[in-house]
N, C-alpha and C positions, 0 to 999 in steps of 0.2 A: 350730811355732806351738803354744801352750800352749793350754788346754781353753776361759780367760776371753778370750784371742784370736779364739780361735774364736766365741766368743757376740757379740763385739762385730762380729767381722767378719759373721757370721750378721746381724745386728742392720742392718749396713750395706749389703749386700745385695738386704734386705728393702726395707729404706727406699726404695733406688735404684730396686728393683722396681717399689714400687707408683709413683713419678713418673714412668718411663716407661711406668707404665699409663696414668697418667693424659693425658701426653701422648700418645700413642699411639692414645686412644681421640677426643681433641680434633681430630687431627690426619684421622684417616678421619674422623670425622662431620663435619670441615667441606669435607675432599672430596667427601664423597657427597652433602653439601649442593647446593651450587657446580655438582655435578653435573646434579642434579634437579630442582632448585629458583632456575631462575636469579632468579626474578620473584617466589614467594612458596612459602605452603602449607608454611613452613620449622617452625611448629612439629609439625605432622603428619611430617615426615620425620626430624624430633628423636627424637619417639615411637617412630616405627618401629626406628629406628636402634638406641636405647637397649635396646627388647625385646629384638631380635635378638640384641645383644651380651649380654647379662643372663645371658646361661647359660652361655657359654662357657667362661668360669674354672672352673667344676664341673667341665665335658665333659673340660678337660686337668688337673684335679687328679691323677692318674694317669699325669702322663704323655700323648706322642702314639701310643697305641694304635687298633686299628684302627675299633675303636666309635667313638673320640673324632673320629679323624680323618675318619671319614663325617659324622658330627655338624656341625663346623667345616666340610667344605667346604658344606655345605648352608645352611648360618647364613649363611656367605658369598658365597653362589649369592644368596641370598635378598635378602643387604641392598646388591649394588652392583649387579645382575640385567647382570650381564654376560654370558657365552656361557656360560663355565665356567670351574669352581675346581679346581685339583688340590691334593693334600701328597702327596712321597713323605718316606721319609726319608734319614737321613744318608747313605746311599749310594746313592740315586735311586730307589731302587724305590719304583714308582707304590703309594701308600698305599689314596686316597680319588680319585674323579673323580668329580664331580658336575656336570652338565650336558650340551650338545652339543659338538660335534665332537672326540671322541672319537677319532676313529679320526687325527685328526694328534699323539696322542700320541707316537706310535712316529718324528714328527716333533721332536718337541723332547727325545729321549732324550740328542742329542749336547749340547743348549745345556744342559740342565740338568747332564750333568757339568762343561762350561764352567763354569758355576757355584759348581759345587763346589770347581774346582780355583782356581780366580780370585777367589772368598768375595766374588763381588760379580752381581749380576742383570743378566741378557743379554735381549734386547726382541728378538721372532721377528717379522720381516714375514711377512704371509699370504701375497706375492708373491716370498715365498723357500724356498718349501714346494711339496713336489708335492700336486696336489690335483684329480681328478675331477670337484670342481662348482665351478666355478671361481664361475657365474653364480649360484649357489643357499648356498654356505658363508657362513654369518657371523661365520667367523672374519677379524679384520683385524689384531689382535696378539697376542699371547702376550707376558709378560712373568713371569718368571722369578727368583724371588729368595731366594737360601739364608737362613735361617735360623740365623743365627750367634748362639751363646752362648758366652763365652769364647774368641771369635775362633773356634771351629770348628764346622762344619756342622751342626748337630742335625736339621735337615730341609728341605725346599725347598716355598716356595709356588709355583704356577702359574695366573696369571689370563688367561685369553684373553676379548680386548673388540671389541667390533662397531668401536670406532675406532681410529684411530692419533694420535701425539701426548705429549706428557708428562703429559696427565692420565691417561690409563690406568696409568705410571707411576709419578705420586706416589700414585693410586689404592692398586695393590697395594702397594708401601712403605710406606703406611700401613696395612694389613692387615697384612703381615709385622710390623712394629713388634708391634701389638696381640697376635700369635701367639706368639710371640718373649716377649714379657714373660711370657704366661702360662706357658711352656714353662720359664723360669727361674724364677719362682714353682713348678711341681711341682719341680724341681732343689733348690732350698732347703728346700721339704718333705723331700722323701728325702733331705737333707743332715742337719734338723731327727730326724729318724727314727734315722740312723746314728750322731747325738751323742750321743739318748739312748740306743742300746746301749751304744758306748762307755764313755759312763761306768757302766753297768750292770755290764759287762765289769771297769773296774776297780774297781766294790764288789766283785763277786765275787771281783777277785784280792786284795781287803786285807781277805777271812775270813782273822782268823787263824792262820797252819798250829801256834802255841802254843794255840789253842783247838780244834784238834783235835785235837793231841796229848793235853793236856790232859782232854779229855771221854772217850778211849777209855783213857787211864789210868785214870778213874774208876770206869769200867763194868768193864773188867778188875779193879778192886782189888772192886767189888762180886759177882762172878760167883761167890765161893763166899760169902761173908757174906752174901748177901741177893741169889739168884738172881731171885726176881719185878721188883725194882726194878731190878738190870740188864739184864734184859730189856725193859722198860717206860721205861728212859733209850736204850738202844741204839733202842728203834721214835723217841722222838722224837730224837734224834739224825740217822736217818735220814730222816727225815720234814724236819727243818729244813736237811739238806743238798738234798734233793731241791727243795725251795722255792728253794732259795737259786740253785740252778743249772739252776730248770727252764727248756727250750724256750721258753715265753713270757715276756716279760720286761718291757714296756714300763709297762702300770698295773695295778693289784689292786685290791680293796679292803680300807678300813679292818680288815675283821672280820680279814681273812687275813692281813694284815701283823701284825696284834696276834696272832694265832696262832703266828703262827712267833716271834714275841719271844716270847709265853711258852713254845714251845717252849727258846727258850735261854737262857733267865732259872729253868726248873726241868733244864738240864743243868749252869748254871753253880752252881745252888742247893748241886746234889749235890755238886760239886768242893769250894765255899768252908762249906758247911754253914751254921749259925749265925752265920755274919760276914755273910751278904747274907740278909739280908732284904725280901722286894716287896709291893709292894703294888697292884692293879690296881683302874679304880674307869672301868668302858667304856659312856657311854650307849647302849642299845638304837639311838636313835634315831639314830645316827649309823656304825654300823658297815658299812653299805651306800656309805658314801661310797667314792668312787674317788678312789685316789691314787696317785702312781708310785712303783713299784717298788722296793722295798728304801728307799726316803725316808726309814721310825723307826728302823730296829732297828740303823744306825749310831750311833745318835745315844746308844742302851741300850746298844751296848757299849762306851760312850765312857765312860759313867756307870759301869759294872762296873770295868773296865780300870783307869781311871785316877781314879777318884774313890775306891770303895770299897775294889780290892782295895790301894789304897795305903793305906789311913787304917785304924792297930792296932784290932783290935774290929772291925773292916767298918763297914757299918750298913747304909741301906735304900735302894731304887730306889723309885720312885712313879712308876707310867704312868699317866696320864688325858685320858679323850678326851670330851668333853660337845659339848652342843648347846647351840650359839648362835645362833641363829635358821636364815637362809638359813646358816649356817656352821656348820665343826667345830674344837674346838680340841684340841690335843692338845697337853701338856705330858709330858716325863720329865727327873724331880728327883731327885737324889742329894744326902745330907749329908754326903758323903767329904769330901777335905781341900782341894777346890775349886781355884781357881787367882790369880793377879792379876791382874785386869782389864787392865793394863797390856799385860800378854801374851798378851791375846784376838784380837789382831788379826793374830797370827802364826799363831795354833792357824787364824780365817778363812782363810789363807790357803794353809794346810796341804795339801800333795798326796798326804804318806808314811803310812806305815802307821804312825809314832809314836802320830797322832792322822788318825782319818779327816775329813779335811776341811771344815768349817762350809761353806766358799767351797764343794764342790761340790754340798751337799746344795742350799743359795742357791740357786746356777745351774741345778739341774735344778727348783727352784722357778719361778725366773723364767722360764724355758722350755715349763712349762705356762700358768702364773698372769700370765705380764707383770710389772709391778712394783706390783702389788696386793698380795703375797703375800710375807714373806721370814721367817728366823727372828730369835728374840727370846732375848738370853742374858743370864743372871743369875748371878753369882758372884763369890765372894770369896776369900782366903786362909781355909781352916779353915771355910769355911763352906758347901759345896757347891757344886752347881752345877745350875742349870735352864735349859732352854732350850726356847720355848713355839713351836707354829707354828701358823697359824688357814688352813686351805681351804674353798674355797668346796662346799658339797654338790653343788651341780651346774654342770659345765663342758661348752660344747658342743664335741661329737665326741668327747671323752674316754670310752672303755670299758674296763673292766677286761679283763683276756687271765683267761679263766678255767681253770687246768686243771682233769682228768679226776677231783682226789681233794679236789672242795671237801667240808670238812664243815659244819654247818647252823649251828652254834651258838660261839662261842669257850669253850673247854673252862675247866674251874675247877681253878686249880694245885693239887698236892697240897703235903701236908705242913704246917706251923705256920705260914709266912711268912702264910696266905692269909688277909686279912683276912673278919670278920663280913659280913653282907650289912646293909649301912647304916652299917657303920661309920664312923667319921669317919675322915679321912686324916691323919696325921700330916707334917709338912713336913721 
């Protein structure tokens, strides 16, 4: 399955997810209704119902851990006040127990591997059970039911009820449903999670290995002509591979992504000399913004690559990042020898290392952003090429992964390309 398979399938999923939340949660509140409320006082147990539930999608954002899972049985103790709630997981081991009778756990050890084995829920009569207080237990069922996501086990609910009958039954079934979808919702998370390394994974593999060749030929041919400078290319060198391949991976900010380009925008400077020329022009106000990972500086060696180092004479990169209200924009524009429009929609869909891919920079957009957000290209034959993307300043739960060697400020390139401070920008 290709990477755009994966997003739609992602995408579908999701969708599936949330309507069996939806049902799922319709389906218990109208048993718990039914339950309680034969006669009235149904919008009072609407209420209650809905609190209880409210939190629970957090408690398993993470997965069924063992916080979460005390969490959920208690939520669930609480809103169908039956005897008691269990969760073990996928291979029965008691998680959470919240409530009484307790001690008939080591009773339903065999049915819930029944369970397991048979991916379908086994109903425990209390009169099938050994039991000490025969007169005093308010146990009268136990009802039992795996937790299937992708047809196999992820975990097992357990609801023991003061009665018997099919409504304790569709009871827990529709609790299980409700658990079940949120447990597939974190599944998708961490599915969501491991895409975007992935493709993390393959910007990292489409650095150049001719752009490192390249840049330590440089530094070598400088190491007796002009020892300081190769020294001072060799630290950013190392400095833009350690960025490029550190440990945290997922989002940065603006200021630090634009560091590491201009990290390789004055390695590349040194290689081509006089044929590239840049120009950087980075609102203050916008360099705080969080964005994912390696997102620009695909986009700047596309413009080096294939725009300027093809076009006699080189000519100039332009990166700009301004403030637009609640948003940031950021554009980088080459006047290399550009391409045919016609042929744009090939380069979008591009996977190889020819050209790094419009389509995946896209889809790691639409995987933060939704479809708010995507890029904007501009180009002709002979006539460059731009390509603009606008993010929003602030996304909720999105954080930058900060490593150990932030520095405060984005640094000011050396050498002639560096434009005046005010200068105007040339296109």
């Amino acid at each position: 399955m290709d990477a755009v398979s994966s997003v739609l399938t992602t995408q579908t999923l999701v969708a599936f997810g949330a309507g069996a939340c939806l049902a799922g949660l319709a389906a218990l509140l109208a048993v718990v209704i039914r339950r309680r409320n034969p006669g009235g006082a149904v919008e009072d147990a609407v209420l209650r119902a809905v609190v209880l539930l409210s939190g629970s999608p957090m408690e398993l954002e993470h997965g069924l851990k063992q916080n979460a899972a005390d969490k959920i049985t208690s939520r669930m103790l609480a809103l169908l006040r039956c005897v008691a709630v269990g969760l073990t997981d996928r291979e029965g081991t008691l998680l959470s127990w919240d409530g009484e009778a307790n001690d008939h756990y080591v009773d339903l050890v065999d049915p819930v591997g029944a369970a397991i084995r048979k991916k379908r829920h086994e109903v425990v009569s209390h009169n099938k059970v050994p039991c000490n207080h025969r007169g005093t237990c308010r146990m009268r069922t136990a009802v039992i039911v795996p937790l299937l996501i992708e047809d196999e086990p992820e975990a097992v609910l357990i609801v023991v009820g003061r009665s018997r009958g099919r409504r304790i039954v569709k009871m827990s079934e529709a609790v299980a449903t409700f658990i079940r979808t949120q447990l597939e919702a974190a599944r998708l998370q961490d599915a969501r999670q491991d895409l975007h390394q992935a493709e993390i994974k393959a910007l990292r593999a489409q650095i150049s290995p001719h752009f490192v060749y390249n840049a330590l030929n440089t530094i070598s041919a400088l190491i007796r002509t002009d020892p300081e400078e190769a020294r001072e290319l060799l630290q950013d060198f190392a400095d833009f591979t350690r960025y490029c391949f550190r440990a945290e991976g997922t989002y940065t900010t603006l200021s630090e992504e634009l560091r590491n380009i201009d990290r390789y925008l004055t390695i590349e400077g040194a290689r081509y000399g006089n044929r590239l020329n840049v120009r950087l022009k980075i609102a203050p106000e916008v360099q705080s913004v969080v964005v994912p990972f390696l997102l620009i500086q695909p986009l700047v060696e596309n413009a080096v690559k294939h725009g300027i180092a093809n076009k006699p004479g080189g000519g100039t990169v332009t990166v700009v990042a301004q403030d637009i209200g609640n948003e940031a924009e950021i554009s980088i524009e080459d006047d290399g020898v550009g391409m045919d429009p016609a042929l744009l929609e090939g380069m979008r869909n591009s996977h190889g290392s020819a050209h790094i891919g419009l389509a995946g920079i896209n889809r790691r957009m639409f995987q933060v952003y939704r479809d708010r957000y995507s890029l904007m290209v501009e180009t002709a034959l002979g006539a460059g090429m731009k390509v603009t993307m606008r993010v929003p300043k602030f996304v909720r739960a999105v954080r930058p992964d900060m490593p150990g060697y932030v520095d405060e400020v984005v640094p000011q390139r050396r050498g002639p390309s560096q434009p005046r401070a005010g200068a105007a920008l040339g296109s």
